[in-house]
N, C-alpha and C positions, 0 to 999 in steps of 0.2 A: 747609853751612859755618857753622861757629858765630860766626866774625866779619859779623855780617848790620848791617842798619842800625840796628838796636835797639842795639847797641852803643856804646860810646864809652871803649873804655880808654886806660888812662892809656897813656905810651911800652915800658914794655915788658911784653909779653903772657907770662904765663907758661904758661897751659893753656888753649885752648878746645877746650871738652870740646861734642862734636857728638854724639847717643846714639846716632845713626846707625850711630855707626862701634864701638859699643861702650860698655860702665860706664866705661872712661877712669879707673878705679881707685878709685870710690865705693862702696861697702860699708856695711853695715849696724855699726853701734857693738855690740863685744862685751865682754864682763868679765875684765879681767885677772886669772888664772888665776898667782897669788903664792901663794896660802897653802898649808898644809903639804897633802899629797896632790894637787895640781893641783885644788884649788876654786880659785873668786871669794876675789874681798880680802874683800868684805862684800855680805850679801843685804838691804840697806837698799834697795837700789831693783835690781827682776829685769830683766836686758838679756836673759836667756834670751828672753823671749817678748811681746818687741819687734815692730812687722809690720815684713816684709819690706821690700828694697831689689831692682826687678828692673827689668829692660827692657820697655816694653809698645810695643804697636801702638797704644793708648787704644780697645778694642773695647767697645762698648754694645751693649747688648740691642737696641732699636730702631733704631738709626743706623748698624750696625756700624761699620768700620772707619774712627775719626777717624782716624790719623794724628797725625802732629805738627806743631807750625809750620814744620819747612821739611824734610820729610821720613816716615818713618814711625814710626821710635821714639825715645820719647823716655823717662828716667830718674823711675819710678814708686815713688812712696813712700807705702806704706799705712800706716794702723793694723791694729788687729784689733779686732772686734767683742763692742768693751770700754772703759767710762767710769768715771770716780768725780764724785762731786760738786766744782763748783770751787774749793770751798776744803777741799780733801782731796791727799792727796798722789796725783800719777797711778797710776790701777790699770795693774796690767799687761797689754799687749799695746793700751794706749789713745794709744799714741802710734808715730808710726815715724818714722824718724832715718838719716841716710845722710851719712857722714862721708868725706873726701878726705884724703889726708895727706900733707903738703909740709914744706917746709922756704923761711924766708925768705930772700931771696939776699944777696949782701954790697948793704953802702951802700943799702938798700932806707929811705925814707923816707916813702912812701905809699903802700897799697895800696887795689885797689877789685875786688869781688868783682859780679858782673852773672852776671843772668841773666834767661832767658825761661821765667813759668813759671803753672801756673793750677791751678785744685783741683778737685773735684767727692766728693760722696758714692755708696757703691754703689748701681749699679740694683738693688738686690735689693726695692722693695718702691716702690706707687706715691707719687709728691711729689717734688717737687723734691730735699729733704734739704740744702736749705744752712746750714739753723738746725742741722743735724747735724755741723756742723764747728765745732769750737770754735776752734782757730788754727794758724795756721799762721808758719814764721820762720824766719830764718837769722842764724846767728853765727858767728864764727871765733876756734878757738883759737889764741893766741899765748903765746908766752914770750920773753922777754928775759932780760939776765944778772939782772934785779930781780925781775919780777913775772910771773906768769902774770896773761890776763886774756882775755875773752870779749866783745869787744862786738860787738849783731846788735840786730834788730827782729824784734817781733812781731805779725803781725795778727790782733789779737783778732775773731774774725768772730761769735761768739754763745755766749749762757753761758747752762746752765739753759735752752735752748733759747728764749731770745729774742735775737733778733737786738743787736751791739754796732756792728758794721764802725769799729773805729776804731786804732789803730798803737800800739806801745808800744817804748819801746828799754831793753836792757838797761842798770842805773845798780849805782850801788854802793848795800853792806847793811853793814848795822851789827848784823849778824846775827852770832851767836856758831859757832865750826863745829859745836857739837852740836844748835843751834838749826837751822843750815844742814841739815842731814842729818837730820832726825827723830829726834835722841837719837842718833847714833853719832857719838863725836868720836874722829877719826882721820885714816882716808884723806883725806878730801874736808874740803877747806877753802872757808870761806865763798863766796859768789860762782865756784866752779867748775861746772858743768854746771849753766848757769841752768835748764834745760830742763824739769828736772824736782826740781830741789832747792829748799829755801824756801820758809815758810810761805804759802799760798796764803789767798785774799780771795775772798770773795760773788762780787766784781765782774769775776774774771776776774786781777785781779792779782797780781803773785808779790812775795815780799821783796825782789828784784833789778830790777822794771822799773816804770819812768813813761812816762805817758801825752804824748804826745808834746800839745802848745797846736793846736791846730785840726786832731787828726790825725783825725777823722774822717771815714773814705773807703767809701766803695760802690763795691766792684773791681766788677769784669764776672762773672757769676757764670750770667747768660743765661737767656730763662725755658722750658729746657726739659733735662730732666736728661741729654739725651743730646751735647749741645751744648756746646764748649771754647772760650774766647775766650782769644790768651795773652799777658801781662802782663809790661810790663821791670821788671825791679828791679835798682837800683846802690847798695851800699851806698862810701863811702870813709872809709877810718881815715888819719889821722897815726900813724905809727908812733915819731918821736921822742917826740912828748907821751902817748902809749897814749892821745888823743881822736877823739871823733867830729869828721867834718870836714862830709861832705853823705852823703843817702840819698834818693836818688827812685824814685819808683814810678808808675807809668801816666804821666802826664801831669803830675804833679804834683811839687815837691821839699818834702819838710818839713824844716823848722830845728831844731836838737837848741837847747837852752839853751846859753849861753857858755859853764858850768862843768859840763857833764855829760861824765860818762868812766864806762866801765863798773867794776864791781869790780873793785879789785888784788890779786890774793892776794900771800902769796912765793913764790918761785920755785922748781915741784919740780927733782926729782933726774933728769937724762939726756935732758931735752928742750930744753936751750936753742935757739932758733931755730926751735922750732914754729911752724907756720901748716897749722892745719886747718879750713878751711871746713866748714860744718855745714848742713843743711837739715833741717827736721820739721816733721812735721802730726800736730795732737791730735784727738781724737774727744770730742764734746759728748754723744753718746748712745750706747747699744749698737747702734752703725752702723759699717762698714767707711766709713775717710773715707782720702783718698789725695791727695798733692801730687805734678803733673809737672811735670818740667824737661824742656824741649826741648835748653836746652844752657846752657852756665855759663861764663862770660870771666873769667879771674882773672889781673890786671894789675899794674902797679910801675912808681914812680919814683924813681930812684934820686937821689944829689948829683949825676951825672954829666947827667943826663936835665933838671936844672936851665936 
């Protein structure tokens, strides 16, 4: 049951998602297929060869069969074994990404997205492999009648294979959209799909996120590669002001700044009332690196809930 004590949603529950019982309608992000013959809009960034979104046992070569935290599967999201440098735009199949698609309910004035969830790199070869994960994070897509906008966290775990362990949330850019997208000014507007769009930094950073003031955290990561320890995270958004409100993780809550809010774009065309929760994990090396979720609480409070 996904309502376990790790949780804490707001009053009303929209989806808990138990892997137990199935994907609960998460899927891997694919290219909308607009242009003329049934292609992609644009091959600026390849969703073709993305890693998978599947259901696992969490089976190790040494340990066999972890299981999950309150069950046996849980919602497994790889990369593929494949990196670019971190201030290069992601190579493909270096990241994998598994997206939910909802709709916000009426009078909805906060939401908060939780989950129980932990990482590891492939047994394929001996070492731990934590310095092999570069980050992992979760954001949610929204639209209102104004603005589309994306706000989520990032944990930056190691760049260039040195260890970082420290949080970043997405902010707004003053990025131009051809700036935003690598020279294609069109589809994608600035601050859309922080994940992988925006000039990238030495340091792990992207055009779109800051470092959160004393966010440096050492998750449980465990000293032995066959070994899961699993980790709460609660993000909550204000949905009238499109700001960050709180985000905790393990034990700990970090504080966003007074005036941080993620990028606004304007508002596309046939999605008003979007809400897509989002979850991905990057690859730091040519290493298969994978984030699971055991299960996901996505909650609301409404004026009435007041």
């Amino acid at each position: 049951m996904a309502l376990s004590g790790y949780f804490d949603p707001l009053p009303r529950v929209l989806v808990a998602d138990d892997f137990d019982r199935g994907m609960s309608g998460w899927l891997d992000l694919r290219p909308n297929f607009v242009a003329p013959g049934f292609r992609e809009h644009s091959e600026d960034i390849d969703l073709i060869h993305w890693g998978p979104t599947m259901l696992s046992s969490a089976t190790f070569t040494f340990g066999g069969t972890h299981g999950s935290a309150q069950g046996t599967y849980s919602l497994k999201i790889s990369s593929r074994a494949a990196a670019a440098p971190p201030d290069q735009p992601p190579a493909p199949g270096s990241m994998g990404l598994s997206i939910k698609r909802l709709a916000v309910p009426p009078r909805t004035r906060r939401l908060r997205v939780e989950a129980l969830l932990t990482y590891k790199a492939e047994q394929d070869r001996p070492g731990l492999g934590i310095d092999d994960v570069r980050a992992f994070g979760m954001f949610v897509d929204l639209q209102d009648r104004e603005f589309r906008y994306m706000p989520g966290v990032r944990y930056v775990n190691a760049v260039a294979g040195r260890p970082v362990r420290a949080w970043q949330f997405y902010s707004a850019t003053d990025a131009t959209d051809a700036e935003w997208s690598y020279g294609v000014d069109g589809w994608h507007k600035a601050g859309i799909d922080p994940q992988w769009f925006g000039a990238r930094q030495p340091d792990g950073s992207t055009a779109a996120t800051t470092w959160f003031d004393e966010g440096r955290q050492h998750l449980i990561y465990n000293e032995s590669d066959d070994k899961l320890n699993w980790t709460p995270l609660s993000l909550t958004i204000d949905l009238r002001t499109r700001r960050y409100e709180e985000f905790r993780v393990g034990g700990r809550t970090l504080r966003f700044p007074e005036d941080a809010h993620p990028t606004w774009a304007p508002a596309y065309d046939d999605i008003e009332g979007l809400l897509n929760p989002v979850f991905f994990v990057e690859a730091d090396t040519d290493r298969r690196v994978s984030l699971y979720l055991d299960s996901v609480v996505i909650s609301t409070e409404t004026g009435d809930d007041a």
